[in-house]
BAMAR-745094 format. One record per residue (C-alpha): residue number from 0; residue in one letter; y, z, x. Coordinates in nm, 3 decimals. Last residue first. Layout:
BAMAR-745094
 seq type   north      up    east
 NUM    A       Y       Z       X
...
This chain:
BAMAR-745094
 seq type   north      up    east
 362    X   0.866  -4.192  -3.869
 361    X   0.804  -3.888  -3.597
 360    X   0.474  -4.068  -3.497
 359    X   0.642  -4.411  -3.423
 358    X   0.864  -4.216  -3.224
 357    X   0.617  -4.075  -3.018
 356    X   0.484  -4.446  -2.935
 355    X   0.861  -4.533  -2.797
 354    X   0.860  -4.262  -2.632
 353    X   0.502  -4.296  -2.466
 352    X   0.595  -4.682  -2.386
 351    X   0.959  -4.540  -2.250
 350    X   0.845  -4.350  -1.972
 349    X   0.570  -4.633  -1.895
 348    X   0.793  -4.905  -1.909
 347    X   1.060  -4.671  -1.647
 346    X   0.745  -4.579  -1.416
 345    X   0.609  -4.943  -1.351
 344    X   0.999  -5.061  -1.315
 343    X   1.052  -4.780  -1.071
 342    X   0.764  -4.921  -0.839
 341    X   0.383  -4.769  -0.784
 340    X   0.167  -4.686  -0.513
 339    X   0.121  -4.320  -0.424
 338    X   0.233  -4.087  -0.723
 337    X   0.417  -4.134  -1.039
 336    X   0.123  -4.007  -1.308
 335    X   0.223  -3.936  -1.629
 334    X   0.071  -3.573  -1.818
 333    X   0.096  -3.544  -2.214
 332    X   0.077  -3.205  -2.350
 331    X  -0.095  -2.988  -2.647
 330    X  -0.389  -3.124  -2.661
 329    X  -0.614  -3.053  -2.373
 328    X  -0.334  -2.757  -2.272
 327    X  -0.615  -2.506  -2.310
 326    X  -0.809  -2.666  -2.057
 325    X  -0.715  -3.003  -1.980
 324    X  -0.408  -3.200  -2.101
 323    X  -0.333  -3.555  -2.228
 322    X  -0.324  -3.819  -1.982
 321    X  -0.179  -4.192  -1.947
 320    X  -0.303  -4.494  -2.017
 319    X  -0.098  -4.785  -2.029
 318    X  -0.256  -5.091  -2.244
 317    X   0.093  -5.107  -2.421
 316    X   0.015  -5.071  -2.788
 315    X  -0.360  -4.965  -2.769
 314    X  -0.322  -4.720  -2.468
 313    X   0.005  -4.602  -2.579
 312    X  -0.175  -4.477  -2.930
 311    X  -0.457  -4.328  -2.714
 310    X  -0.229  -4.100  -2.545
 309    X  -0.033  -4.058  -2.825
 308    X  -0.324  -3.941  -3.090
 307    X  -0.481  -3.707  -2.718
 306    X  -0.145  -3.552  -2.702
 305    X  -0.142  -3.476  -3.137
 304    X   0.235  -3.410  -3.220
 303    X   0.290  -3.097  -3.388
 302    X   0.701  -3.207  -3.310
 301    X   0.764  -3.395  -3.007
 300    X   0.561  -3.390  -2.747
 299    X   0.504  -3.183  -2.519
 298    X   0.550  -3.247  -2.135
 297    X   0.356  -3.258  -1.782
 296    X   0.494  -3.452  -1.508
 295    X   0.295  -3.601  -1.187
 294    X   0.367  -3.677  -0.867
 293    X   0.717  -3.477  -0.821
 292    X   0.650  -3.179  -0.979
 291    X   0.861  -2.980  -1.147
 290    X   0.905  -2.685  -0.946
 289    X   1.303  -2.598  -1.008
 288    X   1.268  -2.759  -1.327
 287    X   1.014  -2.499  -1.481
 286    X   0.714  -2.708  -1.588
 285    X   0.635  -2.748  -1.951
 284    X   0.926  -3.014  -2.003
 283    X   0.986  -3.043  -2.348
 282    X   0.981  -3.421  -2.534
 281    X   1.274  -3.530  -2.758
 280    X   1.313  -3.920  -2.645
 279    X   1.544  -3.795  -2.407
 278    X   1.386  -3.542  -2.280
 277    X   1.083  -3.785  -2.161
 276    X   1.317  -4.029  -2.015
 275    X   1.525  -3.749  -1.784
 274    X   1.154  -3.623  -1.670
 273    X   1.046  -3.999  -1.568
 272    X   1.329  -4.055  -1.410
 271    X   1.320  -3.703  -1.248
 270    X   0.997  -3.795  -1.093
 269    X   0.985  -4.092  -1.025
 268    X   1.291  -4.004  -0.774
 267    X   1.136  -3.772  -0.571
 266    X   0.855  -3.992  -0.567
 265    X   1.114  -4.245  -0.397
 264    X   1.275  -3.977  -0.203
 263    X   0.947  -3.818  -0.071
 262    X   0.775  -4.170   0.057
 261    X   1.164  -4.215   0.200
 260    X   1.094  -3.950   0.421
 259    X   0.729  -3.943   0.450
 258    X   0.798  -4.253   0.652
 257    X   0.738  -4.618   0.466
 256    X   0.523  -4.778   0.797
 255    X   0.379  -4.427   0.787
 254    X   0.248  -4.450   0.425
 253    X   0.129  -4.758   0.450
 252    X  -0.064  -4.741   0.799
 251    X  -0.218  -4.410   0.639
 250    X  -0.353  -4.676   0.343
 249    X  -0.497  -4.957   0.592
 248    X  -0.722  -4.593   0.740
 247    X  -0.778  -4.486   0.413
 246    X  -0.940  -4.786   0.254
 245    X  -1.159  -4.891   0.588
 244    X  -1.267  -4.519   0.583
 243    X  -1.345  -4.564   0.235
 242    X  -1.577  -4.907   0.341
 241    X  -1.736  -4.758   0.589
 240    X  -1.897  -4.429   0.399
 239    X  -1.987  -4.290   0.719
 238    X  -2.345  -4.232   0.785
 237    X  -2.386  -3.825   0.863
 236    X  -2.244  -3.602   1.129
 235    X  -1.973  -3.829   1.205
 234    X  -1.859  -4.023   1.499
 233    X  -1.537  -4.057   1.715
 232    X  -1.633  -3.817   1.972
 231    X  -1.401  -3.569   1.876
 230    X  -1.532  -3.644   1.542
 229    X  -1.897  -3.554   1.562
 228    X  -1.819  -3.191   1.745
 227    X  -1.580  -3.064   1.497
 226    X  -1.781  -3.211   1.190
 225    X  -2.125  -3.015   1.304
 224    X  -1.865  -2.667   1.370
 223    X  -1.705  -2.765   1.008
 222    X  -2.092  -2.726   0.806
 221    X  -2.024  -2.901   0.510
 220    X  -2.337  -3.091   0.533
 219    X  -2.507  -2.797   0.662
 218    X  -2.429  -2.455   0.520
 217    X  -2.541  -2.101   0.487
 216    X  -2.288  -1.793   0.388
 215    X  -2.242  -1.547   0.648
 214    X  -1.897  -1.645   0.789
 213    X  -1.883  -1.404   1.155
 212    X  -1.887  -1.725   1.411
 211    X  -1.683  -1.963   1.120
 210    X  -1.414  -1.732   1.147
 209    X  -1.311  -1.881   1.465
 208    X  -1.276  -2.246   1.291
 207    X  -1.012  -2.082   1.033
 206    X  -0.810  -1.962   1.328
 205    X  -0.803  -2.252   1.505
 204    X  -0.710  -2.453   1.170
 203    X  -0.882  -2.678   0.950
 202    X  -0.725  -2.980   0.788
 201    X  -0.937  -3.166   0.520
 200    X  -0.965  -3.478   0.402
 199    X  -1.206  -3.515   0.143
 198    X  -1.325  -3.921   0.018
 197    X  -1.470  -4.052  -0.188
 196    X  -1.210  -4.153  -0.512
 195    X  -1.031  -4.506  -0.439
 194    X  -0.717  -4.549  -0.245
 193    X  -0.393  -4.468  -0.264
 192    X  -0.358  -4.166  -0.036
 191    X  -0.094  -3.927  -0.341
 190    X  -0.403  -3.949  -0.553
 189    X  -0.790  -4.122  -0.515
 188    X  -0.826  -3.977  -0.142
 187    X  -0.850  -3.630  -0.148
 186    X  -0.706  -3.313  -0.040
 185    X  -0.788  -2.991   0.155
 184    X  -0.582  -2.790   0.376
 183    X  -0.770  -2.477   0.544
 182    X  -0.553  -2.225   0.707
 181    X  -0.203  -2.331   0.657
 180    X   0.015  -2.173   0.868
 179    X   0.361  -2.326   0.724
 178    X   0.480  -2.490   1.084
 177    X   0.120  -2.637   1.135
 176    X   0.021  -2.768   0.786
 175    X   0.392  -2.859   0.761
 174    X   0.344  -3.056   0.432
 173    X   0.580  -3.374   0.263
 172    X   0.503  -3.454  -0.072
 171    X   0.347  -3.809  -0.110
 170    X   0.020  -3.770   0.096
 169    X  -0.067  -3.416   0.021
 168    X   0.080  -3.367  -0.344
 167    X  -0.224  -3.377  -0.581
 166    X  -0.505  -3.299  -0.377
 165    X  -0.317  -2.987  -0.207
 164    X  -0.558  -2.710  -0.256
 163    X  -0.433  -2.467  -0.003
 162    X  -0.668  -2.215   0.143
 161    X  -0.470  -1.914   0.331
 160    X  -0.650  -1.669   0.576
 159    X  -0.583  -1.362   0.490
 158    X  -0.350  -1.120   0.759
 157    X  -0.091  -0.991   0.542
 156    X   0.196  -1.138   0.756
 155    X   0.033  -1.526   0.736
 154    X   0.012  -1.477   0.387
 153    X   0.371  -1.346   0.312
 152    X   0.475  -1.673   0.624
 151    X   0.273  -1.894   0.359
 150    X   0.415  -1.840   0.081
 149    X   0.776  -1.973   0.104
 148    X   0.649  -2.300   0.270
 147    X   0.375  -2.337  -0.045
 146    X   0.610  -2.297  -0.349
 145    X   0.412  -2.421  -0.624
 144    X   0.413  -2.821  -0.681
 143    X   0.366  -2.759  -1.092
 142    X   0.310  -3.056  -1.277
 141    X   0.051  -2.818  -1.531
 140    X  -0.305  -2.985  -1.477
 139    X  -0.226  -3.146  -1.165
 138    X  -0.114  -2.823  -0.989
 137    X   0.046  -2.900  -0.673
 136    X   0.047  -2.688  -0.401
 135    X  -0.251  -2.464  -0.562
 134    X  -0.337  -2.140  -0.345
 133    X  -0.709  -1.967  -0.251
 132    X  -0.570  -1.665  -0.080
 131    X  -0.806  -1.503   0.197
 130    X  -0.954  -1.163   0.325
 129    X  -0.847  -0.976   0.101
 128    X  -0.843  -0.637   0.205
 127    X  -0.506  -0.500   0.067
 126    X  -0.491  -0.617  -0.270
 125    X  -0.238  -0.423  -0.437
 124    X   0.026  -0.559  -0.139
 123    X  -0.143  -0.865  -0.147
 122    X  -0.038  -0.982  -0.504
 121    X   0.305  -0.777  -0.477
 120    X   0.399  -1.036  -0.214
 119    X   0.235  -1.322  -0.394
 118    X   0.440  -1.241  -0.723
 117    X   0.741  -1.199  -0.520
 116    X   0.719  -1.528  -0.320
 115    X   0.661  -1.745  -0.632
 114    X   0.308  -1.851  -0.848
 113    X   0.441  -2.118  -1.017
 112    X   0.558  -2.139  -1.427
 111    X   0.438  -2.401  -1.657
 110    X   0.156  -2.249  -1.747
 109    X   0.165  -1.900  -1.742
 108    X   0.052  -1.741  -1.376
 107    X  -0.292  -1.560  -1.346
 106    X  -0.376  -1.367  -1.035
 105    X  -0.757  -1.379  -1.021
 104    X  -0.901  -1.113  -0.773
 103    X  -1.210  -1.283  -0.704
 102    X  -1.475  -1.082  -0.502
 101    X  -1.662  -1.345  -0.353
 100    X  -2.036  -1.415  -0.490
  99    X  -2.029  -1.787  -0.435
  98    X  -2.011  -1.868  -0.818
  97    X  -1.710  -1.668  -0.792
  96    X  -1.560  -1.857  -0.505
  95    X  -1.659  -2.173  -0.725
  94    X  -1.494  -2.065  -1.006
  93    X  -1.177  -1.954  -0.807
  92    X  -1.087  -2.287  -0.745
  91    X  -1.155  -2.422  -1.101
  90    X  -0.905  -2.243  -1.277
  89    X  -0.652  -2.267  -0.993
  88    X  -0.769  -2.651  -1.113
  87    X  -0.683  -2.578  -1.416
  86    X  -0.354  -2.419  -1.399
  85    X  -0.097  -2.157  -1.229
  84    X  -0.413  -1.936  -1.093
  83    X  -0.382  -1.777  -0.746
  82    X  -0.670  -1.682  -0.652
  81    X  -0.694  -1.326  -0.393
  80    X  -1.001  -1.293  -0.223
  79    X  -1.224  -0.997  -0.174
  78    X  -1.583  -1.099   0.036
  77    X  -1.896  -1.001  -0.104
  76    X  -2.066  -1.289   0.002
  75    X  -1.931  -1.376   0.320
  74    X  -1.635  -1.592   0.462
  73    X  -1.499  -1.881   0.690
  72    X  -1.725  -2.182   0.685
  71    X  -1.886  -2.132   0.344
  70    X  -1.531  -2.109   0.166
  69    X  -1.345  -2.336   0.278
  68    X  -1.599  -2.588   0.237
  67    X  -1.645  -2.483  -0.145
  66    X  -1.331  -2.554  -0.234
  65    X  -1.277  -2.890   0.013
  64    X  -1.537  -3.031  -0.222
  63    X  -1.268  -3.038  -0.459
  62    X  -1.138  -3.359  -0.313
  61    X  -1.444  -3.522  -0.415
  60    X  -1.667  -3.618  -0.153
  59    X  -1.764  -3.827   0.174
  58    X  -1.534  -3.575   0.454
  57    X  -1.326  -3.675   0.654
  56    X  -1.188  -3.376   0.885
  55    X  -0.891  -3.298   1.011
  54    X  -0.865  -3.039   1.324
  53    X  -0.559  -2.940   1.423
  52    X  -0.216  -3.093   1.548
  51    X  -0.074  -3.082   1.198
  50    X   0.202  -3.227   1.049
  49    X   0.002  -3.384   0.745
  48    X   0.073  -3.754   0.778
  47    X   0.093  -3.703   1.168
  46    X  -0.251  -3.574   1.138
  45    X  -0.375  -3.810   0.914
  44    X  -0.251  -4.067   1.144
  43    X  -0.423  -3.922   1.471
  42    X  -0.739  -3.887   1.264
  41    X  -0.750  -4.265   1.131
  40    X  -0.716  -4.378   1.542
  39    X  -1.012  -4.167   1.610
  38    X  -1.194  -4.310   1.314
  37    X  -1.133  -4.663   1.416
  36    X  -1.182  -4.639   1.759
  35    X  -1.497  -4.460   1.669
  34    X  -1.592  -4.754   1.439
  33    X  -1.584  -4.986   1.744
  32    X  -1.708  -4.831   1.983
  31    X  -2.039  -4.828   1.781
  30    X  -2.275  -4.530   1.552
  29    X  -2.121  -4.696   1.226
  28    X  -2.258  -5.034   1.293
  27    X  -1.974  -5.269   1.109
  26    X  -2.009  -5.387   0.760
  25    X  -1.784  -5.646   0.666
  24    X  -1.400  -5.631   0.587
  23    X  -1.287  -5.638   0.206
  22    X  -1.242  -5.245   0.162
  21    X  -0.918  -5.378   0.367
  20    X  -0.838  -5.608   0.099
  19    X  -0.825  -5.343  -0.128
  18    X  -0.613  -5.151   0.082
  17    X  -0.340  -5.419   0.138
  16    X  -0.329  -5.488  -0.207
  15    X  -0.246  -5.130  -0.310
  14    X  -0.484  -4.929  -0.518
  13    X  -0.366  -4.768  -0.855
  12    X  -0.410  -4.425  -0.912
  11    X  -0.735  -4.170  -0.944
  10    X  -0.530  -3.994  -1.089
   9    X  -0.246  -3.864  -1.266
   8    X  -0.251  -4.107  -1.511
   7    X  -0.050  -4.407  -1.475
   6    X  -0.280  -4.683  -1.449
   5    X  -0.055  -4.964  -1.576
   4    X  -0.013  -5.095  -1.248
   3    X  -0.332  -5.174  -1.109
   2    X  -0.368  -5.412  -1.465
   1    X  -0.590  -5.388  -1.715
   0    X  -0.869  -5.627  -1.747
């Protein structure tokens, strides 16, 4: 069986001891004082996790069901929104608002590059009546952490509400849901959290929650007015999946006991390790370097090298996996994975297990 630590794509990542044997515990009744002390307590340390003294919700799902939450809760078919596209997932993100019957007004960035200030600015100035941005933070697909604090205020100033898709950095690059005026925050579980896939969070804002009185489209499960009400009492609208609140709940006490700080040095740190290695060994950086990400990097490989050939070539020499590309990218790059629970040695062998592999191509 492969080890926790040779996971190194760019998610779901490895789980930390202390979180698997939290997912150990028994069942508990999930209507009792003693799960709502649990799920209160889990709230308060998302929040300080995120910066936010709004509503978070937890949500059973897929981070990306945070796409279509934002979007039933706060707007009506027919509604113009502005998507930001800088990879896949941007891909993705305004798929479903399409699929909704929004009024997309795709702003597409080349990969590799974020969508800055300027871009934005101009964005909404041709685009007066949007009623909302659908932004990446980090985009997995490219290892591009756009620049969400410089953004926000241009958002905030148009008027839109602002959706930030931030499954790939919240948790391991700091956010200021508050300071920033973020909207609708949405993340998930198997990344930056450390624990297994099941789980949205997602951080709604006063403003967002109003909107939900005039938002036409229907909803239930997703429904934030039903999750408001459940989880200031401690409960949730549906069963809870116990054992993933068990998981995020030991993983929050991580990530505090380390302080988003130092949790933002040491990925910090992966990160240009990793980058450094990778240039080395003759690899080009697709990100620009002043938003290379710091959970996960995206590079070519040398040459006409095949991704998907060196991916599984580092799999059967080193039993590492690691990523190719999606979409158009599918074979053209290699993504690594340094986020949540990992140490520099895990990084370094896995930096120099895909050089070393490239450079059994190049012979």
């Amino acid at each position: 069986m492969m080890e926790a630590q040779k996971l190194r794509i760019p998610g779901p990542t490895p789980v930390p001891p202390q979180v698997m044997e939290a997912m150990q515990r028994p069942m508990i009744p999930h209507r009792g004082d003693e799960f709502r002390r649990l799920h209160l307590g889990m709230i308060e340390k998302l929040r300080e996790i995120l910066r936010t003294s709004g509503d978070v919700f937890v949500i059973p799902g897929s981070g990306s069901l945070g796409w279509e939450a934002a979007i039933v809760n706060t707007l009506s078919h027919g509604d113009e929104v502005v998507a930001f596209v800088t990879g896949d997932f941007g891909v993705r993100f305004a798929t479903v608002a399409e699929r909704f019957g929004l009024t997309v007004q795709r702003v597409d960035v080349e990969p590799g590059h974020a969508a800055r200030p300027e871009l934005v600015r101009d964005a909404l100035t041709r685009y007066p009546n949007a009623r909302a941005v659908l932004y990446t933070h980090n985009e997995t697909s490219t290892g591009v952490t756009n620049p969400l604090s410089e953004i926000a205020p241009i958002v905030r100033d148009h008027g839109g509400l602002l959706f930030v898709d931030a499954v790939s950095s919240a948790g391991a690059i700091p956010i200021a849901t508050n300071e920033w005026g973020i909207d609708v925050l949405l993340t998930g579980s198997q990344k930056g959290w450390m624990c297994p896939p099941g789980l949205a969070m997602i951080a709604v804002s006063q403003r967002a929650l109003r909107e939900g009185t005039r938002a036409g489209f229907p909803r239930a499960f997703l429904d934030f007015t039903d999750w408001k009400t459940s989880t200031a009492k401690g409960d949730t609208p549906a069963t809870a999946p116990l054992t993933h609140f068990f998981a995020l709940d030991a993983a929050c006490d991580l990530i505090l006991d380390e302080g988003m700080d130092a949790r933002a040095k040491r990925h910090a740190q992966a990160a240009a390790e990793t980058r450094a290695s990778l240039e080395a060994g003759g690899f080009s950086l697709l990100a620009d370097s002043d938003v290379a990400s710091d959970t996960v990097t995206a590079a070519r490989p040398p040459g006409d090298m095949s991704a998907n050939e060196l991916v599984r070539t580092v799999r059967e020499r080193y039993d590492i996996e690691v990523a190719a590309g999606q979409g158009p990218l599918s074979d053209s790059i290699i993504r690594i994975g340094h986020m949540g629970w990992f140490s520099r040695d895990d990084i370094a062998r896995t930096a120099a297990a895909v050089v070393a592999c490239a450079a059994v191509f190049a012979e």
